[in-house]
N, C-alpha and C positions, 0 to 999 in steps of 0.2 A: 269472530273466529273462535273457536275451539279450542280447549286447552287439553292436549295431550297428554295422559302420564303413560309411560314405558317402566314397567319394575323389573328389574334383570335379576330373577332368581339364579346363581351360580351353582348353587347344590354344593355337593361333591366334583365337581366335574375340572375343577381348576386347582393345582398343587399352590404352594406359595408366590411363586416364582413365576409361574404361570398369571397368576392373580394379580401382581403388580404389572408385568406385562401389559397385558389386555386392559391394565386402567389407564396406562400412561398415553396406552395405540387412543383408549377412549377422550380423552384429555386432551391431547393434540389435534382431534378434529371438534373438539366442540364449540370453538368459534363458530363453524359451518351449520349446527345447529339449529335450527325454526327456536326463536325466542316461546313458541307457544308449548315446544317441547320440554316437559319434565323429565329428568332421570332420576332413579334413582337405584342402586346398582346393590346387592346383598351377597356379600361374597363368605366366604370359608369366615368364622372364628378367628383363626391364626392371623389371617390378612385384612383382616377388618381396618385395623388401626393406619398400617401404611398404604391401604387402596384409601379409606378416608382421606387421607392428607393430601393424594395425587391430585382427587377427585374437585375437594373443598374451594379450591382455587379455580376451578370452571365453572361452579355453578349445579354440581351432580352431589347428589346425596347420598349415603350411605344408608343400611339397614341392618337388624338381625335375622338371620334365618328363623329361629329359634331363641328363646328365654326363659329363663326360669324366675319365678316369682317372689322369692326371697331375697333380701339386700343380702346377706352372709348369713356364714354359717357351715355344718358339716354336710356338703351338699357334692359329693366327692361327683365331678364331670360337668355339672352345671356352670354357667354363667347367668349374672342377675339382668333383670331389666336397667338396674340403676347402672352397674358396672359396662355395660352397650352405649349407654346413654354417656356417661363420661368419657368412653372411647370414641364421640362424636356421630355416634347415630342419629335418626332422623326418624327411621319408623323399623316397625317389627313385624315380622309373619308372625302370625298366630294361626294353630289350627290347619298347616297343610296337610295335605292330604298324606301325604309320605309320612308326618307327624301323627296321623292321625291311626293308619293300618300300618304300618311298620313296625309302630314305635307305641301302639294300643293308648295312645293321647286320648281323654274323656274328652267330653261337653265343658264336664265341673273342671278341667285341668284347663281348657281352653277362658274358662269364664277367668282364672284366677292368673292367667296371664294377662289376661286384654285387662282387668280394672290393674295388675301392676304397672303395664305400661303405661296405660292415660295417668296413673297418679306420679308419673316420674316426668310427662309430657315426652313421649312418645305417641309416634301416629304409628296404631294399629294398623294393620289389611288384616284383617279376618277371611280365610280360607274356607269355604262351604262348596259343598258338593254329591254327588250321587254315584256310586259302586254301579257298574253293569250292571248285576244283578236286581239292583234297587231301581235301575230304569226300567228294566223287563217288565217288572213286576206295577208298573205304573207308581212308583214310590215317591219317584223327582221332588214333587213339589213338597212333599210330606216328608220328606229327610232334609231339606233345605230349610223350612221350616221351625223346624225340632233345633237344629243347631243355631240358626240364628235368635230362637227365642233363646233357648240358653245361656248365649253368648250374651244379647242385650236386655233382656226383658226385666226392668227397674234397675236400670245400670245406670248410675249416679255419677253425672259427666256434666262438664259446664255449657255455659250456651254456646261460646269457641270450639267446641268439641269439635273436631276432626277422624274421622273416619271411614276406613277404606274396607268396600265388601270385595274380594274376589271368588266369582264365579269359577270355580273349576270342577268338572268334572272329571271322577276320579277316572275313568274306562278314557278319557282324552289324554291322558299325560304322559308325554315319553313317547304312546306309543301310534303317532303320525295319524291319528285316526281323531280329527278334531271333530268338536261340535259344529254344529250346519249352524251360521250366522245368525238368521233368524231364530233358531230355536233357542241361542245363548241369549237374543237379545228380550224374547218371551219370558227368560227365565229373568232377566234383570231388571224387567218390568213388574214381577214377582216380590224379587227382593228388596226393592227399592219400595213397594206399597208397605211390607214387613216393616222394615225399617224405620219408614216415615211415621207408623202408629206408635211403634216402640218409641222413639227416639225423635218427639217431631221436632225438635230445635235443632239438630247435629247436622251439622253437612256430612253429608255422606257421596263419596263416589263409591262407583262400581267397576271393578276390571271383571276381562276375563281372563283364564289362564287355561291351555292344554292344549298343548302341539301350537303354538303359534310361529307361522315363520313365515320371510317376507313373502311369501306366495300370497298368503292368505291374510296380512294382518290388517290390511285395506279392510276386507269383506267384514271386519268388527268392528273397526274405528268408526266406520261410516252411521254404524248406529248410534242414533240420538241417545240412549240411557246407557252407553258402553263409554265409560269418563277415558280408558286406558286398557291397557293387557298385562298381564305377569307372564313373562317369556321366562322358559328356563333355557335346555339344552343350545335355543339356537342366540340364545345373548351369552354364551360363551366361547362365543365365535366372532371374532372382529368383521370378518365380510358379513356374517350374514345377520350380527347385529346391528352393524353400519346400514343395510340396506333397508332395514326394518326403520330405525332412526329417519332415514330418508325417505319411507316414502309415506312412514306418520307427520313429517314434517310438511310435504305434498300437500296431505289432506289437509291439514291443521292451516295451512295458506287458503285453500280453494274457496 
């Protein structure tokens, strides 16, 4: 059998109060669970600390959206990798896309994230992906590329090394217009050959992420090189994250 991971990107999308909420609805059915099922849930800064404690006792994990690179210091808005890590996280986004065009995130800011977190033992997901615009132009392969050498290429990591690629295209997120199954799973055949040269001791899973929801999250799981998905808007939703949870668990039995 199959081991599932489910990463519930929150975003912005959940107030505080909201946040603890939707951990406790998550908490209370996680006996029901597929034992082959991973969670692991990344919610706001603010609630990090009290969605961890809800969470820690069923068996789900916590994450950072976001981190910044230095233990302390004059870093006015930032949180460290180390200070996540002592608020009981588990693993960190690096490099999402929203990170990356909103917020004009480098290659070089993404490399100096991912070595602070492995040095503090955090499990990265590193975020990679393609702009419309850089599909149109036949770019995909060659922008996914470019970032994940960046990111790993003579990256000084133990043989335990754990590491997680998420697949997201950036023209998929948010806006219900997902990748074709096949093509995400071409592309994670891609990254995973990158990977294995760079990096050939690390295990490495691969999610996808953009627009996933339970309609469609079958048609990804079912692929042999797809480890899991990074769900944003529709894992901020108790039904429709419930349902998702339900029928990766489905699979992960069959």
């Amino acid at each position: 059998m199959k081991t599932i991971h489910l990463f519930a990107n929150w975003k912005m999308y959940l107030d505080f109060d909201e946040s603890n909420i939707l951990a406790n609805a998550l908490a209370a059915q996680a006996k029901k669970n597929s034992e082959q099922i991973k969670i692991a849930v990344f919610p706001s800064a603010l609630a990090l600390y009290p969605v961890g404690q809800v969470l820690k006792d069923v068996g789900l994990a916590v994450g950072a959206q976001n981190a910044y690179w230095v233990d302390k210091g004059g870093f006015t808005g930032e949180v460290s990798v180390n200070m996540f890590k002592e608020a009981g996280c588990e693993y960190a986004l690096i490099g999402h896309s929203e990170r990356r065009h909103i917020f004009n995130e480098t290659n070089h800011e993404v490399r100096q994230k991912l070595e602070a977190a492995l040095a503090v033992g955090l499990t990265p997901v590193i975020c990679v992906g393609e702009t419309a615009e850089e599909r149109r132009a036949d770019k995909t392969e060659e922008v996914v590329e470019i970032q994940l050498r960046s990111a790993l290429d003579k990256l000084a990591v133990g043989a335990d090394a754990k590491i997680f690629i998420a697949y997201e295209p950036v023209w998929a997120i948010g806006t219900g217009d997902a990748c074709a199954p096949g093509e995400a799973e071409r592309m994670h055949g891609k990254i995973s050959k990158i990977v294995t040269a760079l990096l050939p001791k690390v295990d490495c899973k691969i999610l996808y992420g953009g627009s996933v929801r339970p309609a469609n999250v079958a048609d990804y799981l079912i692929g042999p090189l797809t480890d899991g998905v990074l769900i944003g808007h529709a894992s901020a939703q108790l039904d429709s994250f419930s349902e998702i949870i339900k029928r990766a668990g489905e699979l992960a039995k069959a």
